[in-house]
Rosetta silent file (secondary structure, phi, psi, omega in degrees, C-alpha in Angstrom):
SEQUENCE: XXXXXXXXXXXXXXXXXXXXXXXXXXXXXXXXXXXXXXXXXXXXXXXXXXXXXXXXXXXXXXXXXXXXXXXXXXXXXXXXXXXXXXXXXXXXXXXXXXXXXXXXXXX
SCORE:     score description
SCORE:     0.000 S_00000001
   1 L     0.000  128.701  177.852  147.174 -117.629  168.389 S_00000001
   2 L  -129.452 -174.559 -159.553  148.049 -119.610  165.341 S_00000001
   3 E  -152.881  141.501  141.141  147.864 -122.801  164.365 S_00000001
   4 L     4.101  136.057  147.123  149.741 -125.957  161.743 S_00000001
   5 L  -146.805  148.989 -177.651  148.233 -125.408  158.363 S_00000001
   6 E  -138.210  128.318 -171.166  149.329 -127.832  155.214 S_00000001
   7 E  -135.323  124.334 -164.211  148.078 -126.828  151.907 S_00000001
   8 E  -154.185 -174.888 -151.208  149.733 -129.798  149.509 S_00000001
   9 E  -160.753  139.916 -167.202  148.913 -131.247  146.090 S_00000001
  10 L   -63.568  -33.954 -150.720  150.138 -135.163  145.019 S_00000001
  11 L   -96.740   -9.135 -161.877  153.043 -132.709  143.126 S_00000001
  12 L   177.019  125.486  175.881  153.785 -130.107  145.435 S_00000001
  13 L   -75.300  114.020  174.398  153.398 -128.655  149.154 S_00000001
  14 L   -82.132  -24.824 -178.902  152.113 -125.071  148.369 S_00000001
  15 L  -164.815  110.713 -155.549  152.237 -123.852  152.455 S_00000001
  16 L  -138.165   71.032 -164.784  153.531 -125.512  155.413 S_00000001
  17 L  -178.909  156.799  171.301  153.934 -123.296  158.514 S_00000001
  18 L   -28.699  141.131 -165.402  152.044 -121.157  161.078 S_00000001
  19 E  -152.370  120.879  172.354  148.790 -119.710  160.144 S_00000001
  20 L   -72.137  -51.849 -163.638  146.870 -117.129  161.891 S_00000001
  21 L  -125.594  148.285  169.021  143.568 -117.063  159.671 S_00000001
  22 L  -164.050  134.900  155.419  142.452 -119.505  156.764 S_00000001
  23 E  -123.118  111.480 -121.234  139.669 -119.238  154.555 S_00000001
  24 L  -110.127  160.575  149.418  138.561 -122.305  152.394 S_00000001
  25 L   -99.007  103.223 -166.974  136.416 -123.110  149.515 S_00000001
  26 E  -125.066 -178.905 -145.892  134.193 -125.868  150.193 S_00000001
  27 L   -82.920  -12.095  167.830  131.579 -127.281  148.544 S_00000001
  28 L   -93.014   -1.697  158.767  128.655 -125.918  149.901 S_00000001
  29 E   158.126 -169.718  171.804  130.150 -122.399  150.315 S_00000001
  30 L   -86.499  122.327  175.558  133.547 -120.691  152.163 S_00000001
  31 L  -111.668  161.870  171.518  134.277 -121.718  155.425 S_00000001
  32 E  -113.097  142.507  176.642  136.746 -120.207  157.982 S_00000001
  33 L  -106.966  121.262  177.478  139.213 -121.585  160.174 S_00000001
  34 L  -122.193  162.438  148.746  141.060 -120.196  163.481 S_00000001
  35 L   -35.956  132.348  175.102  142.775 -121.784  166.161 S_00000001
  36 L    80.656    6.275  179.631  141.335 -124.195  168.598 S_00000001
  37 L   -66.856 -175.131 -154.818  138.294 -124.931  165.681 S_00000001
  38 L  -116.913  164.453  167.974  136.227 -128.333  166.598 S_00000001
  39 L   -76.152  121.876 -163.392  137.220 -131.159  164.370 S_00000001
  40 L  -160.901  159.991 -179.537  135.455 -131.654  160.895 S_00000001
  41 E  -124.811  121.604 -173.929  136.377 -133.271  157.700 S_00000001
  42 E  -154.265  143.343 -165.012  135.023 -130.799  154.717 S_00000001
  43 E   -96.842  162.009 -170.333  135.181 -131.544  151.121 S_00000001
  44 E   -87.035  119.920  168.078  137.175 -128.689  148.991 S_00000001
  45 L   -86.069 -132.436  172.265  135.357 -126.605  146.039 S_00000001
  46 E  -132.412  136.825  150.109  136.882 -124.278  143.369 S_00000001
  47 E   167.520 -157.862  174.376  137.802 -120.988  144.452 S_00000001
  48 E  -100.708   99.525 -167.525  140.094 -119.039  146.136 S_00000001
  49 E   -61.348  142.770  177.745  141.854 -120.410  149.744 S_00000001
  50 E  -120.592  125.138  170.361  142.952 -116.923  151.893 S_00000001
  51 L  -118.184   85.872  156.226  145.736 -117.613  154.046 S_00000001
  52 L   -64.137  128.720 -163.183  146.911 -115.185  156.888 S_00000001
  53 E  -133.925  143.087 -176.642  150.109 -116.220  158.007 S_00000001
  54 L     7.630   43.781  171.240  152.380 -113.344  160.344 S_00000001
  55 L   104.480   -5.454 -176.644  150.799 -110.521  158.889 S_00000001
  56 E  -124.458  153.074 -162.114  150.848 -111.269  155.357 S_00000001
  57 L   -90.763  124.068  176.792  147.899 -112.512  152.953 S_00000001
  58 L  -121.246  160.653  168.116  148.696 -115.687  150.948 S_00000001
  59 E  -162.730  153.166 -167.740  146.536 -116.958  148.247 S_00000001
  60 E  -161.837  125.698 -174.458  145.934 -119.581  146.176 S_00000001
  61 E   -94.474  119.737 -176.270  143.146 -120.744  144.116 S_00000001
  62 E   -90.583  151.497  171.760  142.096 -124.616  144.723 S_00000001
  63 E  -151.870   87.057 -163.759  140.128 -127.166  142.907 S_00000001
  64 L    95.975  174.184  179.496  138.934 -130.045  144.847 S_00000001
  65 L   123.026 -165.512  165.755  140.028 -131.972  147.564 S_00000001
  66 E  -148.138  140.524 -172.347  139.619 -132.617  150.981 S_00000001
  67 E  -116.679  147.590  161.201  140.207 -130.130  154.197 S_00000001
  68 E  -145.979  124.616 -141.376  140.759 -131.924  157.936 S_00000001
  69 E  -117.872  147.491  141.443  140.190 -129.461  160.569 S_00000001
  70 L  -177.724  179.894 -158.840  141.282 -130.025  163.985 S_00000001
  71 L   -41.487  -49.314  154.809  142.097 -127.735  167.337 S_00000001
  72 L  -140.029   47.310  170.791  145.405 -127.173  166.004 S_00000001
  73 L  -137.479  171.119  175.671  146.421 -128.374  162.794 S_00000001
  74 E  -161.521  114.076  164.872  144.599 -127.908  159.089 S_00000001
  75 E   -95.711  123.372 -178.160  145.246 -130.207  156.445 S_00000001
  76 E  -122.778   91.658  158.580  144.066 -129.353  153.026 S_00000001
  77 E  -102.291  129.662 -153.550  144.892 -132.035  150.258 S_00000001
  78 E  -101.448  129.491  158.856  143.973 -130.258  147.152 S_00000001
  79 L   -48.095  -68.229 -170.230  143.508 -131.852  143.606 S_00000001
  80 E  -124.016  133.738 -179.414  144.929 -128.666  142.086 S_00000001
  81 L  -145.767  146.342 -172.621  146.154 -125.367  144.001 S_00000001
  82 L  -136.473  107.355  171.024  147.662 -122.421  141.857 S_00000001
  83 E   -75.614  165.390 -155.813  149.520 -119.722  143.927 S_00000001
  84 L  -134.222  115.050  160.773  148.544 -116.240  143.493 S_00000001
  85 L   -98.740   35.431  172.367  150.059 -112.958  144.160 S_00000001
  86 L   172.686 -172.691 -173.658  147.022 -110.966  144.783 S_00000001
  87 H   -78.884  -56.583  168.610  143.562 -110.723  144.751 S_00000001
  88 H   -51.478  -51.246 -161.075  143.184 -109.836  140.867 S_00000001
  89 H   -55.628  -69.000  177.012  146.019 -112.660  139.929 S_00000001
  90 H   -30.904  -60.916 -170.089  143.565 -115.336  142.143 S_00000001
  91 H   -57.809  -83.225 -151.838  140.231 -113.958  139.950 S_00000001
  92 H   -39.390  -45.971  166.313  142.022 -114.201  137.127 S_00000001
  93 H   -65.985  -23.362 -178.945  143.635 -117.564  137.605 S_00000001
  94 H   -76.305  -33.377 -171.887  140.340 -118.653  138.793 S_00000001
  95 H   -90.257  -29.457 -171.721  138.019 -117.613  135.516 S_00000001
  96 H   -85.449  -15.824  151.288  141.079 -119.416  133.341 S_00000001
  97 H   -55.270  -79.006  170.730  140.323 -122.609  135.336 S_00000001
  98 H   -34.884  -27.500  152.635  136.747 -122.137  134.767 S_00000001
  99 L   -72.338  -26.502 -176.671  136.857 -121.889  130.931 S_00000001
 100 L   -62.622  -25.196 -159.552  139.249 -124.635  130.892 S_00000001
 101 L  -112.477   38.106  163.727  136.452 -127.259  132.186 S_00000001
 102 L  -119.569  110.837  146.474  133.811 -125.601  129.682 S_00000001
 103 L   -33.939   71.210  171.451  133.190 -128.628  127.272 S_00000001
 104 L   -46.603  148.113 -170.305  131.725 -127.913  124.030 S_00000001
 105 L  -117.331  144.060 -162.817  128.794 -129.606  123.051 S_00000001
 106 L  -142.371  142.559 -152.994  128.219 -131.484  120.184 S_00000001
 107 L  -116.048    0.000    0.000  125.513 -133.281  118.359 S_00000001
């Protein structure tokens, strides 16, 4: 059973088609999504979104945002989303966000 999923950005729709599976970052930890899920509004964290879509693993690491959940659609508008073509590419792209928004401090 799959379900609508929209993964979109103000510059660019990153994934816009049947989805089997979805796994989210939000801000209090990773949540998962299936078909038929209750309706919720959840705000988006930094990490890496997992998307099964017909058998194949999509990924893309997010920063911010807002997800809307409902029985069968999932909207995710993401401040920032950076596709990935594996699991390493996704860390990696993930730790080069995370140094970017380390701020030196200065007296």
């Amino acid at each position: 059973m799959t379900f609508q999923f929209l993964l979109s950005t103000p510059d660019k729709t990153y994934f816009n088609g049947p989805a089997d599976s979805l796994v989210v970052p939000g801000l209090g930890g990773y949540f998962g999504v299936l078909a038929k899920h209750a309706c919720m509004v959840a705000a988006i964290g930094t990490g890496i979104a997992k998307v099964q879509s017909a058998g194949v693993t999509k990924l893309f690491v997010i920063d911010g945002g807002v997800a809307e959940v409902t029985p069968d659609e999932t909207v995710i508008l993401a401040d920032l989303a950076i596709s990935a073509t594996d699991i390493a590419d996704a860390e990696q792209k993930l730790e080069e966000l995370k140094v970017k928004r380390v701020v030196p401090v200065s007296f």
